[in-house]
N, C-alpha and C positions, 0 to 999 in steps of 0.2 A: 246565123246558126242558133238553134232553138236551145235554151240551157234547161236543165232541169231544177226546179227548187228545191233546197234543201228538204229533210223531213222537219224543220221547226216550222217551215208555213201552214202548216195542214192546220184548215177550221173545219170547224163546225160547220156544216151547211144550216142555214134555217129552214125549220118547215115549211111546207108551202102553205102560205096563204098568211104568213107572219110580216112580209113586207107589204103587201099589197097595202092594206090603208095608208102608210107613210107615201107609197109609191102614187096611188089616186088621187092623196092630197096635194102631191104637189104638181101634180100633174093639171088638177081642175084649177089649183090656184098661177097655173103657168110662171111656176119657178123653176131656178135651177139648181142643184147643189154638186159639192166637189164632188163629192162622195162619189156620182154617177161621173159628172164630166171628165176628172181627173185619174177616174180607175180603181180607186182606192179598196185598197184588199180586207177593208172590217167593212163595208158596206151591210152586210150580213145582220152583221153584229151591230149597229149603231141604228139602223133603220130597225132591226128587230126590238131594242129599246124605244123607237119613237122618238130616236133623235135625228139630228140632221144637218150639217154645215153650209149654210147658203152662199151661193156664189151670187153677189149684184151683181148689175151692170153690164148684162149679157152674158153669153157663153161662146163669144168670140176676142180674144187676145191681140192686142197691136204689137204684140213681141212674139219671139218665135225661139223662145228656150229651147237645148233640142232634150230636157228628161221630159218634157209636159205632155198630157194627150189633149189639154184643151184647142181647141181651135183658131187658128190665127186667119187676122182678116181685119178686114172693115168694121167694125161695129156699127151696130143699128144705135139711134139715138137713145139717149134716157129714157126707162120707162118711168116718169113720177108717181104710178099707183105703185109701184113694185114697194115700196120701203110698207105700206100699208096691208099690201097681202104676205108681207113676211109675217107680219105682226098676227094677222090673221093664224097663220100656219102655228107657228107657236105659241096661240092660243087655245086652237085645236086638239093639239099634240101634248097639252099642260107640261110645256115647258119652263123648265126652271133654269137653264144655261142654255143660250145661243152663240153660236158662232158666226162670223158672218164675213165672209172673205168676196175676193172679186176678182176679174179679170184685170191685167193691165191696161189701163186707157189713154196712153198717150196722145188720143187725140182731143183728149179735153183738158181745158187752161189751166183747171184744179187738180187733175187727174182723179176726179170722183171726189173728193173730200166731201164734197159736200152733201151726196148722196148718202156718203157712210155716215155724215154728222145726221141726218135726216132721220137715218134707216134707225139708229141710236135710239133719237130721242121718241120716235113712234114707238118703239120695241118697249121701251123702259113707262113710259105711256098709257102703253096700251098692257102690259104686265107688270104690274110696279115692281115685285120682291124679283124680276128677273135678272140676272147678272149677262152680259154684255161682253164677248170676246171680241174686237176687230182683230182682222190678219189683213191689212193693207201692204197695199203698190208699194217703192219706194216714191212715189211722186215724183220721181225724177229729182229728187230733192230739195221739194219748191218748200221752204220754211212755212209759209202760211197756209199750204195744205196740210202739212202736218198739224199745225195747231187748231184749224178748224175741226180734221176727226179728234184732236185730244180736248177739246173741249165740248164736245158732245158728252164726255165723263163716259166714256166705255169704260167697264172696272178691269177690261185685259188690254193692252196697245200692243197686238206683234208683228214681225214683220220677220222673215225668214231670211239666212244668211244665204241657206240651202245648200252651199257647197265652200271648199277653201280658197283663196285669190289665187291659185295657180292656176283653178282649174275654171276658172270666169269665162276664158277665152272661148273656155272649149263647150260649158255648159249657158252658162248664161251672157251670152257677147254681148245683150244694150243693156246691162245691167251693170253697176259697180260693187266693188267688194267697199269700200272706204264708205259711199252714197248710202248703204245699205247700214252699214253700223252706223253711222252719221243720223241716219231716223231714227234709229232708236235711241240716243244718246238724246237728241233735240226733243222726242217724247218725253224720256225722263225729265229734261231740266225745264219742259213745263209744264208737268204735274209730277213734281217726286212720289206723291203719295199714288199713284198708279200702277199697277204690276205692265211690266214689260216683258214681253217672252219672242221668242228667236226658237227658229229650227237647222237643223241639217240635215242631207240625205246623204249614206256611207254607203261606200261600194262602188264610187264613180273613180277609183281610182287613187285617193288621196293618201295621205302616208300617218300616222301616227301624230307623230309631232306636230303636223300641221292643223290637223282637228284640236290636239291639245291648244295653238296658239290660235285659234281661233273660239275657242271657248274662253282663252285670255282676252280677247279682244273684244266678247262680247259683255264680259263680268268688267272691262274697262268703261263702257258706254252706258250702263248699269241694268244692262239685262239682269233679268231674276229668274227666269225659267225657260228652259232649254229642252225641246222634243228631237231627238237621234232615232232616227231609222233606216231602213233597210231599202235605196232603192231599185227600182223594180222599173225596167226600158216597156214603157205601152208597148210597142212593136219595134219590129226589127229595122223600121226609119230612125229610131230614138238613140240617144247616146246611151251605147251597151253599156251592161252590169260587167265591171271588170273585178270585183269580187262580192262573194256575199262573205257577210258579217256574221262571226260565230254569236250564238246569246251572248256566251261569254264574254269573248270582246265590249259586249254593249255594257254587261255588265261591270266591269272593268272602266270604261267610258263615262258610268253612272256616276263612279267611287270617288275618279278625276274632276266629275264635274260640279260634285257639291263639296270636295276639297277645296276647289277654287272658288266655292264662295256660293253658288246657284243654289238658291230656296226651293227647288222643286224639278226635277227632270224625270221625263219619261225617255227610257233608253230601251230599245227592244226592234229585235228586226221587222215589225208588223207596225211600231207607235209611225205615223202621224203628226202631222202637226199639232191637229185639234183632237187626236183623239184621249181620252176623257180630260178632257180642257178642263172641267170643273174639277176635278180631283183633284190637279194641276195648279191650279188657282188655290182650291182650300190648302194646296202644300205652302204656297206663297203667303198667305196669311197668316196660316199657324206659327211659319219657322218668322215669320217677320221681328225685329227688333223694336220695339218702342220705347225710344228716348223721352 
């Protein structure tokens, strides 16, 4: 059954012919970004800036979450120019913050690390003053992929909780809740001096307390910044929206979650993981402590 959005989704449309260069470039440079693959509701908005979140390592998934619209399958092999025409694209685009996320690859040894340590250091390379988000796999929790993407020095290491451990079974079944804090914790304790950040999507059902004890869990591990949004079922195959979240709530969410210690969160029913990742960042900086 087809639900109706609240009146808080409503954008802006952008004019036409506002996306098109962002949309041609990456089209000539044959990449892919979430933004498109994954449905994502500021596409609008974020390609109208000239920004972009790239998805390596294809745009087919060896897991089959059922909130995703990306594509499960087989994956084609590594492209090795890919880490080179990202670098291109957000040279193009004069970009100053990239984001740079992926499909899950379970069927590689590393699960991609090394393509994201790659993708890093060409980016940084080939842009010097540019700052550097990964949003990586859990790698199935292999400790030395994790250290291979944290030592490429991304200046953000995150990795999404996305949802509460009740709700694993039902949203993300080859994934772990424990595996999932566990990267982020093994990130932090091998580069402290790193911003770590973590997301969830609300309205899959969870209760209160539970988001509350999972924003504990994530400020135990030493996450520092935290994106809460609103999710949104691609089609009616997907695991349905069993409520949407008032702003309010979110905001309320927000108040919760830099109580408990978080340098920086974006809470709103339209935020994203990545979206304005750099603001996000500059919060994590500003509010940081130096001993």
């Amino acid at each position: 059954m087809n639900q109706r959005l609240p009146v808080w989704f409503k954008q802006q449309l952008p004019r036409a012919g506002e996306m098109r260069r962002v949309e041609q470039l990456l089209a000539d440079l044959k990449l892919h970004t979430v933004c498109e693959g994954a449905h994502c509701p500021n596409i609008g908005q974020c390609f109208r800036a000239g920004t972009a979140t790239f998805i390596i390592m294809g745009d087919v998934c060896t897991r089959n979450c059922t909130f995703c619209a990306v594509s499960k399958g087989i994956p084609l092999p590594l492209d090795d120019d890919e880490p080179q025409r990202i670098a291109e694209a957000g040279r193009q685009l004069g970009l100053n913050y990239v984001v740079i996320t992926c499909v899950t690859r379970d069927d590689l040894p590393d699960g991609g690390a090394a393509h994201f340590a790659k993708t890093v250091r060409i980016l940084h390379t080939t842009i010097p003053k540019l700052r550097v988000e990964v949003l990586v796999s859990d790698f199935n929790g292999n400790k030395e992929s994790i250290k291979t993407a944290v030592e490429a020095s991304p200046e953000v290491f995150a990795h999404n909780l996305e949802t509460v451990p009740r709700l694993y079974p039902f949203i993300r079944h080859m994934a772990c809740y424990q595996r999932s804090l566990d990267v982020l914790r093994t990130a932090k304790e091998l580069n402290p001096n790193m911003v770590t950040k973590s997301g969830l999507m609300l309205g899959l059902g969870e209760k209160q307390n539970e988001v509350i004890d999972a924003m504990h869990d994530l400020r135990q591990a030493g996450c520092e910044l935290l994106a809460l949004g609103q999710y949104l079922a691609p089609s009616q195959a997907h695991h349905p929206v069993v409520d949407f979240i008032t702003p309010e709530k979110f905001a309320e969410y927000e108040k919760i979650g830099l109580d408990e210690g978080f340098k920086g969160i974006a809470s709103a029913p339209l935020v994203r993981s990545s979206f304005r990742a750099a603001e996000l960042f500059d919060s994590a900086i500003n509010n940081r402590v130096i001993s």
